[in-house]
C-alpha positions as CSV (number, residue, x, y, z in Angstrom):
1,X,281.7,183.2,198.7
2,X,278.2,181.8,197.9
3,X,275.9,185.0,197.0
4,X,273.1,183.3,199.1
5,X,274.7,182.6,202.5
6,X,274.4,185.9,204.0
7,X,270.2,186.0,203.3
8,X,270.0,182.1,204.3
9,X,272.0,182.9,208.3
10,X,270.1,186.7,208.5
11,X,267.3,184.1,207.8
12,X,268.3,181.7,210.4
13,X,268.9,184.4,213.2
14,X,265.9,185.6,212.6
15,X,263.8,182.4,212.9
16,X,266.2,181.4,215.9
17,X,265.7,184.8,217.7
18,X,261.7,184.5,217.4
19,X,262.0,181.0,218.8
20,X,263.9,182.2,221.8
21,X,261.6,185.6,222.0
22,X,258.5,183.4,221.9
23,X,259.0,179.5,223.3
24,X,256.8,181.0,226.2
25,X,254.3,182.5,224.9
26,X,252.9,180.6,221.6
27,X,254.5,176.8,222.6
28,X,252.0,175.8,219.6
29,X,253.9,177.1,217.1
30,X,257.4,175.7,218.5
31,X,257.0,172.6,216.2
32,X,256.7,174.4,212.9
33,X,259.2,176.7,213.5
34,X,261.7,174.3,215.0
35,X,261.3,172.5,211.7
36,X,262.0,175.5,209.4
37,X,265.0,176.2,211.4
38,X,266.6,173.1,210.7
39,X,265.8,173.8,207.2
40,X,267.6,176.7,207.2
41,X,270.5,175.4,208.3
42,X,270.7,172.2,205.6
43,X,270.5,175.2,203.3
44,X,273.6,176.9,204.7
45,X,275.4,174.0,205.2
46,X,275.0,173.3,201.3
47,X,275.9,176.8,200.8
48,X,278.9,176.4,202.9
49,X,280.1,173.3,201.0
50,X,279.4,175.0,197.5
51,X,281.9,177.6,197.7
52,X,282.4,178.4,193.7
53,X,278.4,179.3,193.9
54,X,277.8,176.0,191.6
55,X,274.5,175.6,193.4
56,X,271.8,177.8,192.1
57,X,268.3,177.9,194.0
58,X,264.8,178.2,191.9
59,X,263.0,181.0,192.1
60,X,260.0,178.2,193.9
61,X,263.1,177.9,196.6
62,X,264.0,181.6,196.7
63,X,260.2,182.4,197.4
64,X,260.0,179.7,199.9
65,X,263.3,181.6,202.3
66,X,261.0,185.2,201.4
67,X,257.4,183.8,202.5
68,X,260.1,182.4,206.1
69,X,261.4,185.4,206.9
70,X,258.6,188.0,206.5
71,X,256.7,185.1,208.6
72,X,259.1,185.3,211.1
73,X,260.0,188.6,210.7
74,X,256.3,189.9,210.6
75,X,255.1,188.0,213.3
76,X,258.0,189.5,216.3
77,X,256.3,192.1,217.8
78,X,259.7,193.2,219.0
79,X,261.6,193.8,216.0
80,X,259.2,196.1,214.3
81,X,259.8,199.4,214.8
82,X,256.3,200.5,214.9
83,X,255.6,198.0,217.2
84,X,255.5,200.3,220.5
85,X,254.1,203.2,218.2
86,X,250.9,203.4,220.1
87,X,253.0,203.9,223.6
88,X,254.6,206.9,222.7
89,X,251.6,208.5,221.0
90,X,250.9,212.1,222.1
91,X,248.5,212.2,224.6
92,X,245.9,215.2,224.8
């Protein structure tokens, strides 16, 4: 199996699941992130046809899918565990 197929669809869930979490909320940013879905999934279905791992990405490529998921990942309020820290501080 293509080493890089498992990162690119944890990669895709996560930009799908912040789409779904936020089409409300921040329509602005639908566009953009619409966009880097369908990225994504190019990506995995080239990694999906490239079964012998022929296919190597650059590292420009391989920084590219880091800066998209700490984006998305950094940017769900929801999925961070600190994120309701401030909630279930002690109160005195």
């Amino acid at each position: 199996m293509n080493r890089y197929l498992d990162r690119l669809q944890r990669l895709r869930w996560t930009i799908n699941r912040w789409i779904q979490i936020y089409k409300q909320t921040r329509p602005n940013h639908l566009p953009k992130a619409n966009e880097d879905l369908t990225y994504i999934d190019d990506e995995i279905s080239r990694c999906v046809c490239d079964i012998d791992t022929k296919y190597r990405y650059t590292r420009q490529e391989l920084l590219e899918f880091n800066r998209l998921y700490t984006l998305y990942k950094a940017t769900d309020d929801y999925s961070s565990p600190t994120a309701y820290a401030g909630e279930y501080s002690e109160v005195r």
